[in-house]
C-alpha positions in Angstrom: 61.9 83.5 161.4 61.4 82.0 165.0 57.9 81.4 166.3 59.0 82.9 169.6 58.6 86.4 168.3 55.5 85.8 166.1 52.1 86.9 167.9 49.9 83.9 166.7 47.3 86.5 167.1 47.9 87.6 163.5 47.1 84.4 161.8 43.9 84.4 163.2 43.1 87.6 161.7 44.8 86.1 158.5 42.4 83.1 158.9 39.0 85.3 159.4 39.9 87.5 156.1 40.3 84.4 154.0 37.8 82.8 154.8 35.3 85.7 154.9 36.7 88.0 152.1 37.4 91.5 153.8 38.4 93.4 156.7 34.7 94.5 157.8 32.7 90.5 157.7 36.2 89.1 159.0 36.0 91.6 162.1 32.7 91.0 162.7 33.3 87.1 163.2 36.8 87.9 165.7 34.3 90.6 167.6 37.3 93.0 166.7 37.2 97.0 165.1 38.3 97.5 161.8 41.1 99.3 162.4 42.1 96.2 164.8 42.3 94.2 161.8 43.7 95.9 159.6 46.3 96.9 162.1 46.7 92.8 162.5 46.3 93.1 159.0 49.4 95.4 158.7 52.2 93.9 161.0 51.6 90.6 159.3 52.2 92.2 155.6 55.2 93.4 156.9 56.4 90.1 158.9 56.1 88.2 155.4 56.8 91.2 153.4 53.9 90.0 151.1 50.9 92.2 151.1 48.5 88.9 151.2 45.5 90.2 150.3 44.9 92.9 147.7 41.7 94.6 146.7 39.4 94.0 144.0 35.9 96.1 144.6 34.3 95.2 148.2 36.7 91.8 148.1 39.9 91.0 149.6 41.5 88.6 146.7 44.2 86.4 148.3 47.7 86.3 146.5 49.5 83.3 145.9 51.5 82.9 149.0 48.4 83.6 151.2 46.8 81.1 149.5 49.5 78.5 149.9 49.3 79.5 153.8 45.6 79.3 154.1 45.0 75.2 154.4 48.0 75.1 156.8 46.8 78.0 159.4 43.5 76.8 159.6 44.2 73.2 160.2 47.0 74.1 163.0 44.3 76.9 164.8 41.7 74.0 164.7 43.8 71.8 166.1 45.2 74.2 168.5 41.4 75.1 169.1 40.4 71.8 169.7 43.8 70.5 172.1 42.5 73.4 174.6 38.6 72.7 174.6 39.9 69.0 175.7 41.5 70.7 178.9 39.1 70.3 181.9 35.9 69.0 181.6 33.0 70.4 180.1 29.9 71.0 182.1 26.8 71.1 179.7 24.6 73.3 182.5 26.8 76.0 182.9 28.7 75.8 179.0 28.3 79.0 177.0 28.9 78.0 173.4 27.6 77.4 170.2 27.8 74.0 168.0 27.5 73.9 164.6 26.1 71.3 162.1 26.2 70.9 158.6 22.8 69.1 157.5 20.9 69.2 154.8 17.2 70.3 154.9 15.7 67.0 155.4 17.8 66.0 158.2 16.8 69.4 160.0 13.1 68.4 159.6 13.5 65.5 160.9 15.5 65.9 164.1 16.3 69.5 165.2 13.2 70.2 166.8 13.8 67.1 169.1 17.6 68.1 169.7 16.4 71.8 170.4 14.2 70.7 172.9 16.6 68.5 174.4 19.1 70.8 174.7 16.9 73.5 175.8 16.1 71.7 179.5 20.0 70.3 179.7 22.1 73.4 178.7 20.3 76.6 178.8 23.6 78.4 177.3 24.3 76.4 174.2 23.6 77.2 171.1 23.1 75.5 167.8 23.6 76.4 164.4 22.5 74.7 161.5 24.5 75.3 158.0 24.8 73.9 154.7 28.2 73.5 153.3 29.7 72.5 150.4 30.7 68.5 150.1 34.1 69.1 149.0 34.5 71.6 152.0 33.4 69.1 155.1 36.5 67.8 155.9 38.3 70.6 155.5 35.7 72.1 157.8 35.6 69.4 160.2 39.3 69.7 160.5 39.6 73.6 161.7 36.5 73.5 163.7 34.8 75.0 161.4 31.5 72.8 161.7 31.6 70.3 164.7 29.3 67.1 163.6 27.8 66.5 159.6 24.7 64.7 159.0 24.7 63.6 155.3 25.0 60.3 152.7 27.8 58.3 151.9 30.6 60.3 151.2 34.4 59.6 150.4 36.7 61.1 153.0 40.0 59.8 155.1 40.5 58.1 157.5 40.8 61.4 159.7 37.4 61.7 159.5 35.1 59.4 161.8 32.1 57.9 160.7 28.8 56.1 162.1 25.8 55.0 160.4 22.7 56.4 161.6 20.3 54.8 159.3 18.8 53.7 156.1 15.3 54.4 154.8 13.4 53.1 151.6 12.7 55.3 149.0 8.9 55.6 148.2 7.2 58.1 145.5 4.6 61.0 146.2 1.6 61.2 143.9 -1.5 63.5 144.2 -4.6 61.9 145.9 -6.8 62.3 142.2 -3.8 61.8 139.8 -5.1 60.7 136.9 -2.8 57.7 136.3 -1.7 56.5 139.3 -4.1 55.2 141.9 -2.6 53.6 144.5 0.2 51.4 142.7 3.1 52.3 140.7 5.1 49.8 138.4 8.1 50.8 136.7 6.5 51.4 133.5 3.6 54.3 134.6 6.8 55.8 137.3 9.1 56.5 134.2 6.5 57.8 131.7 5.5 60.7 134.3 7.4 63.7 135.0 9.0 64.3 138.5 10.1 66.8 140.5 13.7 66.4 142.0 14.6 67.4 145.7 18.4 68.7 145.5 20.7 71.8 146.0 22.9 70.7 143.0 22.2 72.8 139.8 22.6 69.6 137.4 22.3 66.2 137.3 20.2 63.4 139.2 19.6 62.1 142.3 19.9 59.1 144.4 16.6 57.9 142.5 18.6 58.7 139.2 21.4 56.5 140.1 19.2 53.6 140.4 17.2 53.8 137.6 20.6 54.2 135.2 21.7 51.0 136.5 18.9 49.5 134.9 19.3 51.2 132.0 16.2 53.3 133.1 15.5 57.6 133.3 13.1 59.6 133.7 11.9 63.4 132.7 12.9 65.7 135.4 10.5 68.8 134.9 11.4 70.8 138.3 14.0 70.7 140.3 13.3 72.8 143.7 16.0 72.4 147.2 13.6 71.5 149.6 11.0 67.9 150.3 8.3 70.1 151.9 8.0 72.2 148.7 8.2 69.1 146.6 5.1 67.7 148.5 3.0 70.8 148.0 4.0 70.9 143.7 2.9 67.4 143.8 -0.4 67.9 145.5 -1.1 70.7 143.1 0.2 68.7 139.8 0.7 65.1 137.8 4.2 65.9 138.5 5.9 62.6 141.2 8.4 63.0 144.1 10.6 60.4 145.2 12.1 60.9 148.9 12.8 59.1 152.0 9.8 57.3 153.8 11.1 58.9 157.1 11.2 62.6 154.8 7.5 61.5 153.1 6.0 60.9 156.3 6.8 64.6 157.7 6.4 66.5 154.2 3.1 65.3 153.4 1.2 65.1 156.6 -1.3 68.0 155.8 -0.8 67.0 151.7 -2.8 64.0 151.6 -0.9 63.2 149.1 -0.5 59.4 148.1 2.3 57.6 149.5 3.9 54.2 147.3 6.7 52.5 147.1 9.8 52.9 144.5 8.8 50.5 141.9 12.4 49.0 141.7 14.5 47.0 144.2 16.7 49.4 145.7 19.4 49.5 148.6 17.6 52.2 151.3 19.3 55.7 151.5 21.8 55.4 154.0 22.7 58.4 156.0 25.9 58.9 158.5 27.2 61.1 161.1 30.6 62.7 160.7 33.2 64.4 163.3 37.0 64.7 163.0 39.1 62.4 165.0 40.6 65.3 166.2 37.8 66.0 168.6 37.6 62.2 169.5 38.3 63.2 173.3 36.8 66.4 174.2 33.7 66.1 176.5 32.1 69.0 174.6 32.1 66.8 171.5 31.5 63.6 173.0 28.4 65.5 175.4 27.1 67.1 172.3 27.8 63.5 169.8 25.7 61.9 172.3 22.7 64.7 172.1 22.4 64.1 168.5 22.8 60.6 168.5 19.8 60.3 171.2 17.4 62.7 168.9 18.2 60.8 165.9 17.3 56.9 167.6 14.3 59.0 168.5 13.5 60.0 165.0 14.0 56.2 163.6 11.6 54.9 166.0 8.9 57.2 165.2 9.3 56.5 161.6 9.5 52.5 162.1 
């Protein structure tokens, strides 16, 4: 089969049904008709004589050759992506495009307003969009183009995947102002005898918090788990129940709370949080213009937390 008489355009149909599950969401993200896809959909069936996807209610279930073609097709259109955003040079006043992020809720709180605002008198025509992801998708992600820049913890990737430390907060732990047993201290001792309320998208298992306490030999009774600090602050206000979050997250959450702020009863090495791009994207002045947006708001966010 020679590449010469392939039209590429096919595997980037192939690529938007895989990753979105049918014809109709996969030709809403290429701004194509249905019939256009499934045309694309069609000729490419035939090229591999495979019919690729088959269907299984309102899904489009991969078979196993489209499966084994999936990783490679989206890493070689990201890279092709990427190779032709890097020709020219990219002027952020008169750019029509749209970034995307993958953050977590309390890194949006605490710096896209300031990157919105930012962006807004630089480059009226770029857009931002803020997702959540799953971990063991980011590289993957970061790779095809997917997502552009990740804002998250510590988290085990190659070596394709560039890194830079953006900073590192203390814990502390949220109390209602009249809770009836702490009052304005916390030792280890009253903190693991309460219940808490855990901040996390995960349907099991502990938090940062958690993983400190263990290596102490130390737990605690988690009685509500909930995805997002801002609700956390409000169950605390309203119960005995504790949060533990960021100082930088505490200070935002709980400004109209009044709930009482203290330190994590246990030494502990702060939260540290990174910024993530693929090397890939190393050298295009999009990604370098819109690395350096980000970095500025987030400097900005550490100094009005310090």
């Amino acid at each position: 089969m020679q590449l010469s008489r392939i039209d590429l355009n096919l595997f980037t149909v192939f690529d938007a049904i895989y990753r979105e599950g049918g014809i109709t969401p996969a030709s809403r993200r290429l701004h194509l008709s249905q019939p256009a896809v499934s045309h694309a959909l069609g000729r490419l069936r035939e090229l591999l004589n495979d019919p690729l996807f088959e269907r299984r209610g309102h899904e489009m279930i991969p078979t196993p050759l489209a499966r084994s073609l999936a990783d490679g097709v989206a890493s070689s259109l990201g890279n092709l992506e990427q190779m032709l955003q890097r020709v020219g040079h990219f002027e952020p006043g008169t750019a029509q495009r749209c970034f995307t992020i993958a953050a977590r809720d309390s890194h949006e709180l605490t710096f896209l307003p300031a990157l919105m605002s930012r962006i807004s008198n630089e480059a009226a025509h770029i857009h931002v969009a803020s997702v959540r992801i799953e971990r063991r998708d980011l590289e993957e992600d970061l790779q095809s183009g997917e997502i552009d820049l990740a804002l998250d913890v510590a988290l085990p990737l190659s070596g394709e995947v560039r890194r830079e430390r953006i900073g590192a907060e203390p814990l502390v732990v949220l109390a209602r102002a009249d809770h009836p047993v702490v009052q304005g201290k916390l030792d280890i001792e009253t903190y693991t005898a309460q219940s808490h309320v855990l901040v996390t998208g995960r349907r099991r298992g502990g938090g940062y918090e958690d993983a400190a306490l263990a290596r102490l030999g130390l737990s605690r009774h988690i009685k509500m788990r909930c995805q997002q600090h801002a609700a956390a602050s409000q169950v605390v206000s309203r119960s005995d129940l504790l949060a533990t979050m960021t100082r930088g997250q505490a200070g935002i959450v709980n400004r109209q709370m009044n709930n009482q702020v203290l330190p994590f009863p246990i030494e502990s090495p702060p939260l540290e949080s990174f910024l993530y791009w693929h090397s890939n994207v190393d050298e295009d002045p999009a990604s370098q213009w819109f690395r350096a947006q980000v970095r500025a708001c987030l400097a900005e966010r550490v100094e009005l937390s310090a």
